[in-house]
C-alpha positions as CSV (number, residue, x, y, z in Angstrom):
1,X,-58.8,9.5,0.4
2,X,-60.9,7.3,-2.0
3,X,-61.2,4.4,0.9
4,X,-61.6,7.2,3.8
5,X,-64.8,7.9,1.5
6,X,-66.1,4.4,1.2
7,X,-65.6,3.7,4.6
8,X,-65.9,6.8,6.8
9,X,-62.0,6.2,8.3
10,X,-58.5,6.6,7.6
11,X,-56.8,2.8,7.4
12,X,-54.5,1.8,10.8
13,X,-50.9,1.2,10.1
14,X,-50.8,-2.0,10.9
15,X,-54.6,-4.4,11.4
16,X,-55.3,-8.0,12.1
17,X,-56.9,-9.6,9.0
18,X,-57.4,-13.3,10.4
19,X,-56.2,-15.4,13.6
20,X,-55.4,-19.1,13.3
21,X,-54.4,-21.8,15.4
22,X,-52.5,-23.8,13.3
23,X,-50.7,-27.5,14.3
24,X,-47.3,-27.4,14.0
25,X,-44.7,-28.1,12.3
26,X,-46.3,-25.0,9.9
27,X,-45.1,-24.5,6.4
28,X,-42.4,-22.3,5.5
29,X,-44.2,-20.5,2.8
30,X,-47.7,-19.8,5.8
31,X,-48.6,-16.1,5.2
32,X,-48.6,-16.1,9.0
33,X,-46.2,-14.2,11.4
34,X,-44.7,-15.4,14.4
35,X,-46.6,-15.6,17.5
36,X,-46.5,-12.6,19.5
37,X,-45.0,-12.6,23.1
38,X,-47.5,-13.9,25.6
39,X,-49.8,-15.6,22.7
40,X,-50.7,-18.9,23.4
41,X,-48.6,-21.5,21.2
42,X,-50.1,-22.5,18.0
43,X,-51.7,-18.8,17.6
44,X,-50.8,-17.5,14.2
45,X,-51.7,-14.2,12.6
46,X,-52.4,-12.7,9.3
47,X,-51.5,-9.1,10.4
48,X,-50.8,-6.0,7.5
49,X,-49.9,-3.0,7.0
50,X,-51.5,-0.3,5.8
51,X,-50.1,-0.4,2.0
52,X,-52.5,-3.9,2.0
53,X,-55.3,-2.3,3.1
54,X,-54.9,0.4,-0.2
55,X,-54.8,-2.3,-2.2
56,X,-58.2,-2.0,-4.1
57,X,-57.7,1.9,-4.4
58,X,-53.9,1.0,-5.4
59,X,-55.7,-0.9,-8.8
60,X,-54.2,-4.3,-6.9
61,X,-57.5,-5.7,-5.8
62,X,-56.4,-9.4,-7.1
63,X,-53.8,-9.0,-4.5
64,X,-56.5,-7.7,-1.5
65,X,-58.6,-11.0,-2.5
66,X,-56.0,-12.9,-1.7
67,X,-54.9,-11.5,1.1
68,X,-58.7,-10.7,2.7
69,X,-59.3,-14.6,2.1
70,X,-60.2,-16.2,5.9
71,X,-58.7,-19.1,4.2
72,X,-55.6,-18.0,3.2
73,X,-53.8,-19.2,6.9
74,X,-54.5,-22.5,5.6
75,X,-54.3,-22.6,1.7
76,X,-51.9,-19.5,0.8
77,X,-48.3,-18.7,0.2
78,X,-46.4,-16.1,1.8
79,X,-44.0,-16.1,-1.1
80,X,-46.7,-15.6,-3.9
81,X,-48.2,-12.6,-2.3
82,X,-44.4,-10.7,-2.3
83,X,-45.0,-8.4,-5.2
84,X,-43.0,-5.5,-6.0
85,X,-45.6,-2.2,-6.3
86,X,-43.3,0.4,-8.2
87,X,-45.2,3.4,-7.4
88,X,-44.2,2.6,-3.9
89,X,-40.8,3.1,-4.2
90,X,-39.0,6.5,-5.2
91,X,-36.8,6.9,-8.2
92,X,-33.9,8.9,-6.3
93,X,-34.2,6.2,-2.9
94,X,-33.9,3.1,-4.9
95,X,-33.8,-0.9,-2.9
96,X,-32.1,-3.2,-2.7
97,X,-34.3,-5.7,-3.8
98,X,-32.1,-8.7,-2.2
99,X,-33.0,-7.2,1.2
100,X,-36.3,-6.5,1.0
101,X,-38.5,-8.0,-2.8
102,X,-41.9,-5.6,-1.0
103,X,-39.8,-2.1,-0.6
104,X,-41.2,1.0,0.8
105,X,-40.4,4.7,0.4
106,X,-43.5,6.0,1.6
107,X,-44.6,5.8,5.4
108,X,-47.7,7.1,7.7
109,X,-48.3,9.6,10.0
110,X,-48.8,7.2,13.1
111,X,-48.4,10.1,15.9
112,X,-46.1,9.5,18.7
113,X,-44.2,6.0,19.2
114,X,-46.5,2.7,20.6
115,X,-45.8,2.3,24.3
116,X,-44.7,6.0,24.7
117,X,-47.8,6.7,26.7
118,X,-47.1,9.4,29.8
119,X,-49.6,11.1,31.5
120,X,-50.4,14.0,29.5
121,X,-48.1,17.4,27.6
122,X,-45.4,17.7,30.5
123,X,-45.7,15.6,32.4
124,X,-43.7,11.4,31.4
125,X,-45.4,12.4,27.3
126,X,-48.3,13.1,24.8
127,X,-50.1,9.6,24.7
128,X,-50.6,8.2,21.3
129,X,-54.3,8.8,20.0
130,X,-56.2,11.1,17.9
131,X,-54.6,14.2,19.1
132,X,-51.3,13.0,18.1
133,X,-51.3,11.7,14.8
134,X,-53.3,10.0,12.0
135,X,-52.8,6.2,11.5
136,X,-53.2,3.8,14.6
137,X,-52.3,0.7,15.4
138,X,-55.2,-2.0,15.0
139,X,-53.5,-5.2,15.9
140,X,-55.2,-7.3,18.2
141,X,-52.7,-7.6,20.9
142,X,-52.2,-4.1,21.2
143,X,-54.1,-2.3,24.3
144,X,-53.8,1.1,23.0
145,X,-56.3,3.3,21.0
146,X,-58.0,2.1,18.3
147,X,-59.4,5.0,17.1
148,X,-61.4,5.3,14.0
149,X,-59.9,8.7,12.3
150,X,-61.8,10.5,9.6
151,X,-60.8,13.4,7.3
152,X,-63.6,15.0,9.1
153,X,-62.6,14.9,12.1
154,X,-59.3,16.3,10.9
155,X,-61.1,19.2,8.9
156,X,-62.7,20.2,12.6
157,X,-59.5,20.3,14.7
158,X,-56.2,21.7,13.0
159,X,-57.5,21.0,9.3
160,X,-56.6,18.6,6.7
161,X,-54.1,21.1,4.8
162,X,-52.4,21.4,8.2
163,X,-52.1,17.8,9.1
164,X,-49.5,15.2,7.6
165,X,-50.5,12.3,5.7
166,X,-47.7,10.8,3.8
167,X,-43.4,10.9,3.8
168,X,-40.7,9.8,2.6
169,X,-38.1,8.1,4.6
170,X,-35.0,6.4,3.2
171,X,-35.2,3.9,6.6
172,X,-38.3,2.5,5.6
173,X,-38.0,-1.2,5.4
174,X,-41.1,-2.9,3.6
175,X,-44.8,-3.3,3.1
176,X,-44.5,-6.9,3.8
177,X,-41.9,-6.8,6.8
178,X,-39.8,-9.9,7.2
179,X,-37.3,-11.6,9.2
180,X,-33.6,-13.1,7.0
181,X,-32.4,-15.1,10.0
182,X,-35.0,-17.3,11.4
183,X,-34.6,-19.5,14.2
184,X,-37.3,-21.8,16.4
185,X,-39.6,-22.3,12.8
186,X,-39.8,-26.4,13.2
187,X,-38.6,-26.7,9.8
188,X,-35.6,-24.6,9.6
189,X,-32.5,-26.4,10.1
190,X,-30.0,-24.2,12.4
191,X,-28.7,-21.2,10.9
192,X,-30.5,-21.5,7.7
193,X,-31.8,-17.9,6.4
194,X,-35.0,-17.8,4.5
195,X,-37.5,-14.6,4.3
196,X,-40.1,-15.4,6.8
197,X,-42.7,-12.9,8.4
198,X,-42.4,-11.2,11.1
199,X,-44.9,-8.5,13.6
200,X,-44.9,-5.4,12.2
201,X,-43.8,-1.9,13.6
202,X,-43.9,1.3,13.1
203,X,-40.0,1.8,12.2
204,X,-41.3,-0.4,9.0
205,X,-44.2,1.7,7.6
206,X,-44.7,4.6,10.1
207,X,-43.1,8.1,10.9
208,X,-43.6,9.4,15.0
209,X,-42.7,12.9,16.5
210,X,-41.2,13.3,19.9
211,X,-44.1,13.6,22.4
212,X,-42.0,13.4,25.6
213,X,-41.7,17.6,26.1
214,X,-44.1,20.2,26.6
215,X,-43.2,20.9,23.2
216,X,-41.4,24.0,23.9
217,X,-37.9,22.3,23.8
218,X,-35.9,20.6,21.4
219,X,-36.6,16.9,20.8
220,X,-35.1,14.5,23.3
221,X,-34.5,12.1,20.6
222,X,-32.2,14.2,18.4
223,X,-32.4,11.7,15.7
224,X,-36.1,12.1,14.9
225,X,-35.1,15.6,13.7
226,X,-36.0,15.6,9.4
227,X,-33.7,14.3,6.8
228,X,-30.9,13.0,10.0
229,X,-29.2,10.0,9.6
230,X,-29.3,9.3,6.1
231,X,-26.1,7.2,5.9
232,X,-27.5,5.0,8.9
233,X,-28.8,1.6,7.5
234,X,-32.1,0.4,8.4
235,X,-32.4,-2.9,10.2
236,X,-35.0,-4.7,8.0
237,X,-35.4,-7.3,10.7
238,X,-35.2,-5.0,14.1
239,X,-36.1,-1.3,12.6
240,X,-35.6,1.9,14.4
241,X,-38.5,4.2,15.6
242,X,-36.0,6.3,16.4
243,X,-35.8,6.6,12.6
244,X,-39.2,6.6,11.9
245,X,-39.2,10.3,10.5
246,X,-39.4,12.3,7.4
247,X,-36.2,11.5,4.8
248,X,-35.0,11.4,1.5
249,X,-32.2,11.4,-1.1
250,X,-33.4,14.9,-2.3
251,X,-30.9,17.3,-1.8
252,X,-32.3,19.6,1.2
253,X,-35.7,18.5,0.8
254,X,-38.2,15.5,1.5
255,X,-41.4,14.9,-0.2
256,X,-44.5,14.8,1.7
257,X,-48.7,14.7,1.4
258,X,-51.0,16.2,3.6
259,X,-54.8,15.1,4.5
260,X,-55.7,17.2,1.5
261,X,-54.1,15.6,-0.9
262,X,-51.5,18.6,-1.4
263,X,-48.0,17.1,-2.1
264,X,-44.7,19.8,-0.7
265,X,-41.3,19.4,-0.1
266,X,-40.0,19.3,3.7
267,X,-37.1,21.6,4.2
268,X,-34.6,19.7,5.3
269,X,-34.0,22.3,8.6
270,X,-37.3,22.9,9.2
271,X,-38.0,23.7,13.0
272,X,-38.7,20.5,14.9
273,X,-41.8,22.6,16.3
274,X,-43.4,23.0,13.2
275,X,-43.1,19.3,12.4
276,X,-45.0,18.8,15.1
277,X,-48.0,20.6,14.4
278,X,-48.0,19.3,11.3
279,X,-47.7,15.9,12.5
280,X,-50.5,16.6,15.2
281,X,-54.6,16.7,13.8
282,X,-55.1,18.5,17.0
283,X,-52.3,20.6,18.2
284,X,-53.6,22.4,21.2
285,X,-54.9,19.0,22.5
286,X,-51.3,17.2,22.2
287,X,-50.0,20.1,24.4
288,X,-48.0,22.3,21.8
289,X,-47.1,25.6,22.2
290,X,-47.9,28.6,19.6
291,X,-49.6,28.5,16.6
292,X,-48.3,26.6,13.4
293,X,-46.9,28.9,10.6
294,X,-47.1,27.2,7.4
295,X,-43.9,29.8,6.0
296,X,-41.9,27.5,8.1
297,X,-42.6,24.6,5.8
């Protein structure tokens, strides 16, 4: 809330900081990810997450610098900017810090899935945007809507108390996402596992609702319903969006903060409807049906 202030917006979930063409072989240790399909080769990127972006309202600005540095391609280290933030992780879902040394508890409201699209409510989806959710994708290869969401834009549709901010979810992976296995790097030796960085996705950092109904019916993807599939391990280096959802190791309940800044527990069986609504800034406009009843929280 303090950087919607300063700067008028909500952060993305994921933003291009800097692009780079850098000769290879690169270093191991670049705080670059992979190219992305279809980028030229020798295109690097700086890309991160929204977590980053907080960092000077998180009381880590000595970590933005580093990271906000059009330099950093060039004279930074992946590995020195891994640091573990402990309010980022939650005492009852604790990580295993050998899989990931950036955990994350905590993920976004990011709307329906990237590359869901459809036409409109009932007819192939709701298309991502800000009718849908809250935090959208800023990266520069994506071609979908980068939409600069405001509290007050929020506070004129469904309201802020109504919309969903923050959750947990036991299958988020990390605020610096990476890769174990890496292969075609042209200084990694076959077979030789390393953290390395890789593009980031919403099944990292990000929670989506089911968009491809009316909204009338059940969800088509059964596992986006909240708290299902807590025993399923994420994949830290290919995660699930169909696991991208609210969950926790609270019995019955997962935490959550709204655009207010109110914090509640989820009920574990809450009906898939009502997550929607709260998962959509403007309801009506994403195509839902009724009117939300916060009792059903």
């Amino acid at each position: 809330m303090n950087f919607e202030s300063a700067r008028r917006e909500l952060p993305p979930y994921v933003k291009l900081l800097h692009q780079a063409s850098i000769a290879l072989p690169m270093p191991d240790d670049a705080p670059m990810t992979l190219p992305y399909t279809g980028t030229p080769q020798g295109e690097w990127f700086v890309d991160v997450t929204w977590v980053v972006l907080l960092l000077p309202q998180l009381e880590r600005n000595d970590l933005w610098v580093q990271w906000s540095d059009p330099q950093l391609a060039s004279k930074g280290s992946y590995y020195d900017l891994r640091v573990n933030l402990p309010f980022l992780t939650c005492p009852s879902d604790p990580r295993d810090q050998g899989l990931s040394r950036t955990p994350l508890a905590y993920v976004a409201n990011t709307g329906v899935a990237d590359g869901s699209g459809g036409t409109g409510p009932g007819a192939g989806g709701v298309p991502d945007g800000p009718k849908a959710g809250v935090f959208f994708n800023h990266q520069s290869w994506y071609s979908g809507p980068k939409v600069k969401m405001s509290l007050n834009r929020i506070e004129m549709r469904d309201g802020t108390s109504n919309t969903l901010m923050f959750a947990e979810n036991v299958h988020a992976t990390s605020y610096i996402p990476t890769s174990n296995v890496v292969s075609g790097l042209p200084n990694d030796p076959v077979a030789v596992r390393h953290d390395a960085r890789r593009a980031i996705s919403e099944g990292d950092v990000g929670m989506v609702w089911d968009g491809a109904t009316n909204g009338s019916a059940a969800p088509a993807i059964a596992s986006l319903a909240i708290n299902a599939n807590l025993d399923v391990a994420q994949d830290y280096e290919n995660p699930s969006t169909a696991l991208a959802h609210p969950s926790s190791r609270h019995p019955g309940v997962a935490m959550a903060a709204f655009c207010d800044g109110h914090v509640v527990p989820l009920r574990a069986d809450m009906d898939y409807q009502i997550f929607r609504h709260i998962m959509t800034p403007d309801g009506k406009g994403a195509g839902l049906v009724g009117v939300f009843n916060p009792d059903g929280l």
